[in-house]
PDB file of N, CA, C and O in Angstrom:
ATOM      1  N   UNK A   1     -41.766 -63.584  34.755  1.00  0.00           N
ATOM      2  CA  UNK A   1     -40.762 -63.716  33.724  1.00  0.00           C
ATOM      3  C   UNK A   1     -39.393 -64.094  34.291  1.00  0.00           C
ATOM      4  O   UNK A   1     -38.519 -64.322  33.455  1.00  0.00           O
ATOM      5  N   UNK A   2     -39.028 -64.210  35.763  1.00  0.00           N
ATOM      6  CA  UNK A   2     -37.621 -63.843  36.164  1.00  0.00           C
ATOM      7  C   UNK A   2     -37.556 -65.527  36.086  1.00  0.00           C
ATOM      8  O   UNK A   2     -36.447 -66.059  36.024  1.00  0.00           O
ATOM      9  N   UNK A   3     -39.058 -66.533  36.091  1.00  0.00           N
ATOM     10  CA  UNK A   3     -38.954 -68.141  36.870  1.00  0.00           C
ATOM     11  C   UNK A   3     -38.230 -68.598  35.015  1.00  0.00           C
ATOM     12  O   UNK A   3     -37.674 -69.691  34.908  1.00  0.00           O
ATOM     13  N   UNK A   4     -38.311 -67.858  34.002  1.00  0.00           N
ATOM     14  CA  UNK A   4     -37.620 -68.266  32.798  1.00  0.00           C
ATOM     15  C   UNK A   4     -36.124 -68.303  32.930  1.00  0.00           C
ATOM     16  O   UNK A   4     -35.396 -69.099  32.337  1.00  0.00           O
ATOM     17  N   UNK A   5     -35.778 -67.473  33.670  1.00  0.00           N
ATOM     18  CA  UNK A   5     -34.389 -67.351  33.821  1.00  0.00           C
ATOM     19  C   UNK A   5     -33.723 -68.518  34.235  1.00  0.00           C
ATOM     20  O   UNK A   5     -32.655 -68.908  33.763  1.00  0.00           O
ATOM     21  N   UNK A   6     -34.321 -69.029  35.059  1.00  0.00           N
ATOM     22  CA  UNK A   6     -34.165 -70.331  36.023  1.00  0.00           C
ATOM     23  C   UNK A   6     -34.748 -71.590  35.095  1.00  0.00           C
ATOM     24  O   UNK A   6     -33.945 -72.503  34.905  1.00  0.00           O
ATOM     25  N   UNK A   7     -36.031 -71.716  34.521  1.00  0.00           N
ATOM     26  CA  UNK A   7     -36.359 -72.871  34.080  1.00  0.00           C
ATOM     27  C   UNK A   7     -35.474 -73.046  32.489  1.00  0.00           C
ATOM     28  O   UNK A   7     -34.912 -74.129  32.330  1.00  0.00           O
ATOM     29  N   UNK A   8     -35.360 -72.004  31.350  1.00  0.00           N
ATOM     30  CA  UNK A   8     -34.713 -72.303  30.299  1.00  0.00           C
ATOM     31  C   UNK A   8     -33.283 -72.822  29.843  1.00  0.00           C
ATOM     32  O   UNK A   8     -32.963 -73.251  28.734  1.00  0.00           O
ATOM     33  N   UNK A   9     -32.272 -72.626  31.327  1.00  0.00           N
ATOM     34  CA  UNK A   9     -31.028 -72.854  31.397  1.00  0.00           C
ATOM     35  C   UNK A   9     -31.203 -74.723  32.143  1.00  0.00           C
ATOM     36  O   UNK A   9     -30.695 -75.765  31.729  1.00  0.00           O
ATOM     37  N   UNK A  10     -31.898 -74.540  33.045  1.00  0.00           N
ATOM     38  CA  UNK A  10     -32.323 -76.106  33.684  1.00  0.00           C
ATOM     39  C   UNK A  10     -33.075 -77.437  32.749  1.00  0.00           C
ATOM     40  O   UNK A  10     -33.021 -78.657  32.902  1.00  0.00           O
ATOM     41  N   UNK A  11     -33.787 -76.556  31.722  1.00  0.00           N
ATOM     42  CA  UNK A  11     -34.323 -77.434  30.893  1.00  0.00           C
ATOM     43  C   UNK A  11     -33.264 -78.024  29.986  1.00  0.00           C
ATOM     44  O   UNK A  11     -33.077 -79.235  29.865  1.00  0.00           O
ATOM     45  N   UNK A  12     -32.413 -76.833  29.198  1.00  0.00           N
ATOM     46  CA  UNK A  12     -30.996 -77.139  28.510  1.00  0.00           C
ATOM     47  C   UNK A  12     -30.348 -78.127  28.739  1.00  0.00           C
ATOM     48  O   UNK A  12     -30.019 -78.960  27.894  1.00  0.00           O
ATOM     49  N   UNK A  13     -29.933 -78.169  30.600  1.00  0.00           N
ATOM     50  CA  UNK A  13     -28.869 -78.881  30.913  1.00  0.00           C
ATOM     51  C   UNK A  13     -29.459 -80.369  31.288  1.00  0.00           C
ATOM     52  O   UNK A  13     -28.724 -81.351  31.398  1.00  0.00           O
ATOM     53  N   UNK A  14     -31.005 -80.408  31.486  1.00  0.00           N
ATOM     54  CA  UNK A  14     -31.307 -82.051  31.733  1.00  0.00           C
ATOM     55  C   UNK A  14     -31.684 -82.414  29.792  1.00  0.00           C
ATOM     56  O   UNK A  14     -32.100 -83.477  29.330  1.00  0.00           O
ATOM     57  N   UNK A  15     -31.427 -81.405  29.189  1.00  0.00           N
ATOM     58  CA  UNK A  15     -31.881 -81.971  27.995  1.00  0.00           C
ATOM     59  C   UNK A  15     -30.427 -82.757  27.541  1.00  0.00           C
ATOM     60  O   UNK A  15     -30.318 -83.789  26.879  1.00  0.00           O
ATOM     61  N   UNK A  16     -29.393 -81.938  28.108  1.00  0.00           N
ATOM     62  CA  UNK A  16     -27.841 -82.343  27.700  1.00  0.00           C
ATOM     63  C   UNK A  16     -27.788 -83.593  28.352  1.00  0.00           C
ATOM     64  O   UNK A  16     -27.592 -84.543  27.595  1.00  0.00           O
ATOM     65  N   UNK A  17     -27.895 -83.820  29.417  1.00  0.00           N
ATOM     66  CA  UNK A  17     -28.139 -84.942  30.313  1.00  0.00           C
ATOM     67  C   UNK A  17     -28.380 -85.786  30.008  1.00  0.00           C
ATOM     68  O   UNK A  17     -27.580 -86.701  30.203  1.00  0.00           O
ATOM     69  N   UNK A  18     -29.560 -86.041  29.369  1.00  0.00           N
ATOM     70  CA  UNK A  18     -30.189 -87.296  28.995  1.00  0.00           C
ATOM     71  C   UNK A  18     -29.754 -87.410  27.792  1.00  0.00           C
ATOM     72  O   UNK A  18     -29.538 -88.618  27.690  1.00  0.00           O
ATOM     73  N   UNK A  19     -29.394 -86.749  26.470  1.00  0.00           N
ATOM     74  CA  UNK A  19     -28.651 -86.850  25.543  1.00  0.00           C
ATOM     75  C   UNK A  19     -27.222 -87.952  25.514  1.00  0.00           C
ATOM     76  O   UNK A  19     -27.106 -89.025  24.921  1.00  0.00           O
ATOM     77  N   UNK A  20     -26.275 -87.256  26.352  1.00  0.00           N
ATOM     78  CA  UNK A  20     -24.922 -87.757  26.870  1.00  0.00           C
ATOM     79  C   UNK A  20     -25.395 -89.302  27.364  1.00  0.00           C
ATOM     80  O   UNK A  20     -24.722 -90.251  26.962  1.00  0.00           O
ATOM     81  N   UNK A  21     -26.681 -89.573  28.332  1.00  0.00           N
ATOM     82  CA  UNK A  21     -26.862 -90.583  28.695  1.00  0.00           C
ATOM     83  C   UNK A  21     -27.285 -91.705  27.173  1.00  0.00           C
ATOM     84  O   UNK A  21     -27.076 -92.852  26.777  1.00  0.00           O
ATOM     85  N   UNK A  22     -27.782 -90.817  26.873  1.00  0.00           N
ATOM     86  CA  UNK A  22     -28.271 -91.879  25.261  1.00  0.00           C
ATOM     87  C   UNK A  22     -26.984 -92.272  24.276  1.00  0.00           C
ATOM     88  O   UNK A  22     -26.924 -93.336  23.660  1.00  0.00           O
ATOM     89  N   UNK A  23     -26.164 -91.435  24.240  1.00  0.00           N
ATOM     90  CA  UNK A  23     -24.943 -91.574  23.358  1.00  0.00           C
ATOM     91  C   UNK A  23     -24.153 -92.467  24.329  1.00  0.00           C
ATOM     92  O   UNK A  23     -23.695 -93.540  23.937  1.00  0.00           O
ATOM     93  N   UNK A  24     -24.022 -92.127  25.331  1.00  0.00           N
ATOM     94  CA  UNK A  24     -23.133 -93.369  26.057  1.00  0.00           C
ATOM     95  C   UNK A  24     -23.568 -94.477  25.982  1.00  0.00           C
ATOM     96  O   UNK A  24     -22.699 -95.316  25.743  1.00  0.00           O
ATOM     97  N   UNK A  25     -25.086 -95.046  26.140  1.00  0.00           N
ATOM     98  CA  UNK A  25     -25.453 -95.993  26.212  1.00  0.00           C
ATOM     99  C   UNK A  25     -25.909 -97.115  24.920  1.00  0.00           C
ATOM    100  O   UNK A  25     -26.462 -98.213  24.866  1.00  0.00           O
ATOM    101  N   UNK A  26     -25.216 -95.948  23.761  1.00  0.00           N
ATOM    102  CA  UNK A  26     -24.980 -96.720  22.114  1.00  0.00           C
ATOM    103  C   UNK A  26     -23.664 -96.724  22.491  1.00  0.00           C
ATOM    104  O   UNK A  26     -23.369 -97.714  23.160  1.00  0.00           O
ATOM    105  N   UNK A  27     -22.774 -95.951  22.285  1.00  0.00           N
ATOM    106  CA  UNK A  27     -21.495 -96.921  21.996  1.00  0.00           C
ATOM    107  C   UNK A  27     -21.275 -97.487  23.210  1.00  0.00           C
ATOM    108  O   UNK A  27     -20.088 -97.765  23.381  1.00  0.00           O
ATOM    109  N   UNK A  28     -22.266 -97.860  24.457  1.00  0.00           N
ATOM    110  CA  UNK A  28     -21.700 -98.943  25.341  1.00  0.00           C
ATOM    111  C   UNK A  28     -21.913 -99.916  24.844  1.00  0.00           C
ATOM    112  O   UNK A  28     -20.978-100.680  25.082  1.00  0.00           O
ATOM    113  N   UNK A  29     -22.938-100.546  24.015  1.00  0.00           N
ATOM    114  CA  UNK A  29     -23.339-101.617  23.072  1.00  0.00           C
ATOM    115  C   UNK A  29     -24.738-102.055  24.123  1.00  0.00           C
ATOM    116  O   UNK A  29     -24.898-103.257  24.333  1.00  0.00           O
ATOM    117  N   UNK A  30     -25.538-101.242  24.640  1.00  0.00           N
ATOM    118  CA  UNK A  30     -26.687-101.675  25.120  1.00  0.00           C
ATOM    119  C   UNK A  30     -27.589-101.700  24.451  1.00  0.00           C
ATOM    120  O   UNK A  30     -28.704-101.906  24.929  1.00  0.00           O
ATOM    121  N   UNK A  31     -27.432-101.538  23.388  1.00  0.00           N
ATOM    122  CA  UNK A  31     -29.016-101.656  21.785  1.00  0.00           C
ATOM    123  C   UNK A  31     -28.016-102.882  20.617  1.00  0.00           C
ATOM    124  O   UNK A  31     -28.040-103.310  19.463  1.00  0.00           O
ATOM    125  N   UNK A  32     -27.535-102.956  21.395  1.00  0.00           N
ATOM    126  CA  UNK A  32     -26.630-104.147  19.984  1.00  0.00           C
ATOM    127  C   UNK A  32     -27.537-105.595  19.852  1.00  0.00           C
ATOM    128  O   UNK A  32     -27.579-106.191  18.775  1.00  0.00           O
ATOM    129  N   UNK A  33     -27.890-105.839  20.445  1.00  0.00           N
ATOM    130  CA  UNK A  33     -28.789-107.509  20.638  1.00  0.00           C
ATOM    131  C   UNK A  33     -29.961-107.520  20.646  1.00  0.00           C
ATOM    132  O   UNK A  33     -30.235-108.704  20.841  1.00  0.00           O
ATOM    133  N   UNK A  34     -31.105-106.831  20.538  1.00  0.00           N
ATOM    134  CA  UNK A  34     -32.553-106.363  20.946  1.00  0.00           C
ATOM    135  C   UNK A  34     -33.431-107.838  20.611  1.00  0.00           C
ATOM    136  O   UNK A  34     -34.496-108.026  21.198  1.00  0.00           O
ATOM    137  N   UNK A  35     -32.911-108.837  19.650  1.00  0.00           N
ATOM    138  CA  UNK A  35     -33.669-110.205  19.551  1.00  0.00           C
ATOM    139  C   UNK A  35     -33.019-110.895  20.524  1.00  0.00           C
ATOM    140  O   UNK A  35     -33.902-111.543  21.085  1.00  0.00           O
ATOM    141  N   UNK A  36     -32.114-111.093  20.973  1.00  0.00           N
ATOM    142  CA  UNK A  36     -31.805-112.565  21.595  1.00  0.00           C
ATOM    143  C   UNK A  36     -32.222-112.286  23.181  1.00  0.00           C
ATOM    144  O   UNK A  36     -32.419-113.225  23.951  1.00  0.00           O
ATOM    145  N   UNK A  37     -32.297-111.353  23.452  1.00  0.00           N
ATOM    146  CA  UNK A  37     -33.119-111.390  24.912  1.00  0.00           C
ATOM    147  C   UNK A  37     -34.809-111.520  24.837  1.00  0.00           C
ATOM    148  O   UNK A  37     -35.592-111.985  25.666  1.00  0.00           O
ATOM    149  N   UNK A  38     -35.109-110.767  23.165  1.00  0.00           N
ATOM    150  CA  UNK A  38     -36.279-111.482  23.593  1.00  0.00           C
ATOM    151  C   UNK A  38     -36.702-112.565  23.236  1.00  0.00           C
ATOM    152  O   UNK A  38     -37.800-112.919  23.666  1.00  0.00           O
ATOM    153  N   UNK A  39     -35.915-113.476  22.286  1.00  0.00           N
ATOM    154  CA  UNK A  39     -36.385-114.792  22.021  1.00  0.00           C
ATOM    155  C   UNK A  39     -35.075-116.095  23.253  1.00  0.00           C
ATOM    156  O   UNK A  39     -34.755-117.252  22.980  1.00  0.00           O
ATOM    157  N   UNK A  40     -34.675-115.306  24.437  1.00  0.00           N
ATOM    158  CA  UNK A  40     -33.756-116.316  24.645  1.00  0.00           C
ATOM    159  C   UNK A  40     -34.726-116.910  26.121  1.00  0.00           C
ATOM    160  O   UNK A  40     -34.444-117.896  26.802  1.00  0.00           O
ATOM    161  N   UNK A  41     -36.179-115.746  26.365  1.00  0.00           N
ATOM    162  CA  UNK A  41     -36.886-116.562  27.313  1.00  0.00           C
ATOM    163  C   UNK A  41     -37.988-117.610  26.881  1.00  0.00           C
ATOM    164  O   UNK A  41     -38.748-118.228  27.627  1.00  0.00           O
ATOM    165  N   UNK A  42     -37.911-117.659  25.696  1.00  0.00           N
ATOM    166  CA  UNK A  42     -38.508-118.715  25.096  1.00  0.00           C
ATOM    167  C   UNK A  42     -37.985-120.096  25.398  1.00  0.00           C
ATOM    168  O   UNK A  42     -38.844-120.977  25.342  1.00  0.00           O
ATOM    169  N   UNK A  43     -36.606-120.523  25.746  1.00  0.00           N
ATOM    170  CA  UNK A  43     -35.607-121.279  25.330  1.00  0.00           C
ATOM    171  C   UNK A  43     -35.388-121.943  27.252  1.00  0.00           C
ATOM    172  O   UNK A  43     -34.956-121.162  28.100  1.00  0.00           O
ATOM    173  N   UNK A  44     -35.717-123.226  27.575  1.00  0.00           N
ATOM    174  CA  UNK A  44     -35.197-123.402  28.549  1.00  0.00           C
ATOM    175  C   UNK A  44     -33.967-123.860  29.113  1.00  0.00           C
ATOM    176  O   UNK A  44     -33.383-124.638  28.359  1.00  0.00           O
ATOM    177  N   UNK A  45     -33.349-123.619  30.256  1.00  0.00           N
ATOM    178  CA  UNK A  45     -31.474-123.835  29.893  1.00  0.00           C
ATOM    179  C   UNK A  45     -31.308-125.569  30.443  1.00  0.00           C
ATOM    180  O   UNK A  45     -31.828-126.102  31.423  1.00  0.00           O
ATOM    181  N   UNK A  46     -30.631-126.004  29.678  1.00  0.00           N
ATOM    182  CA  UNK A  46     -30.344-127.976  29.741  1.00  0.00           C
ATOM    183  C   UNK A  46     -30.058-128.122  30.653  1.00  0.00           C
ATOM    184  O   UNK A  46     -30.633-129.085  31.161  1.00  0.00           O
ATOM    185  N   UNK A  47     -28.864-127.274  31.743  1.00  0.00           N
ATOM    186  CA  UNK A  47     -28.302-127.951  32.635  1.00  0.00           C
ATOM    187  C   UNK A  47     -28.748-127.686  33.793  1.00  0.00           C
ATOM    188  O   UNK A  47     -27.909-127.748  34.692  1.00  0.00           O
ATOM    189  N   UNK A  48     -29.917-127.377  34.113  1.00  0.00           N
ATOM    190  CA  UNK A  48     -30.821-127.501  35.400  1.00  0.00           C
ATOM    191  C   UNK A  48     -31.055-128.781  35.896  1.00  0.00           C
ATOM    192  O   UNK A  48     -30.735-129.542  34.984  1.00  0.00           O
ATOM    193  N   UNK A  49     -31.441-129.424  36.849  1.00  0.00           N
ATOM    194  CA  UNK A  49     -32.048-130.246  36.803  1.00  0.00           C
ATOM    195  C   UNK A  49     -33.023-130.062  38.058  1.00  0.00           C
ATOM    196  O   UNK A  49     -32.799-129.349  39.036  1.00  0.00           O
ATOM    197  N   UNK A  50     -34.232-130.908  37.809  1.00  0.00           N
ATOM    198  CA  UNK A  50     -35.128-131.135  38.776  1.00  0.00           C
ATOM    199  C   UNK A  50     -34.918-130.945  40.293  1.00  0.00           C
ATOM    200  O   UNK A  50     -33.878-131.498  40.651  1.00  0.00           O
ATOM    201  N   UNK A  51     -35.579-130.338  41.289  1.00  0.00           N
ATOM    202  CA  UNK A  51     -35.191-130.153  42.597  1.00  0.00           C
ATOM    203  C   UNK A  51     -35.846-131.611  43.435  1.00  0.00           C
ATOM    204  O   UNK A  51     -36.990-132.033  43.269  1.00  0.00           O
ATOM    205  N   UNK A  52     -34.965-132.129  44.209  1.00  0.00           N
ATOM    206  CA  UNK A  52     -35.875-133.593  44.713  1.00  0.00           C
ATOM    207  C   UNK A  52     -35.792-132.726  46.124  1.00  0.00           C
ATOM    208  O   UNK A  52     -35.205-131.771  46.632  1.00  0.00           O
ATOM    209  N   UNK A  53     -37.043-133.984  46.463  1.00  0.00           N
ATOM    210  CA  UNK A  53     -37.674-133.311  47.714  1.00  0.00           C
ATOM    211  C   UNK A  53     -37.679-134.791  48.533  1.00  0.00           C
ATOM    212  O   UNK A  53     -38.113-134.859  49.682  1.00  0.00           O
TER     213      UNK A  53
END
């Protein structure tokens, strides 16, 4: 019973953890675009050009 003492306060604080990490990472604007990355590898970019050999 004493390993509760230790695991219920540790579980709390990575639960806070990853929380704080989720809220930061909305208002950083990292879920704002979720289509254009995945339709922008569809799309090849114009100003490449061919490698000569």
């Amino acid at each position: 019973m004493n390993v509760l003492a230790y695991l219920i306060p540790m579980a709390l604080f990575l639960g806070t953890l990853g929380l704080t990490a989720f809220i930061w990472a909305l208002k950083s604007g990292q879920f704002d675009d979720l289509d254009g990355a995945a339709s922008r590898i569809l799309f090849d970019d114009e100003d490449e050009t061919p490698k000569k050999r």
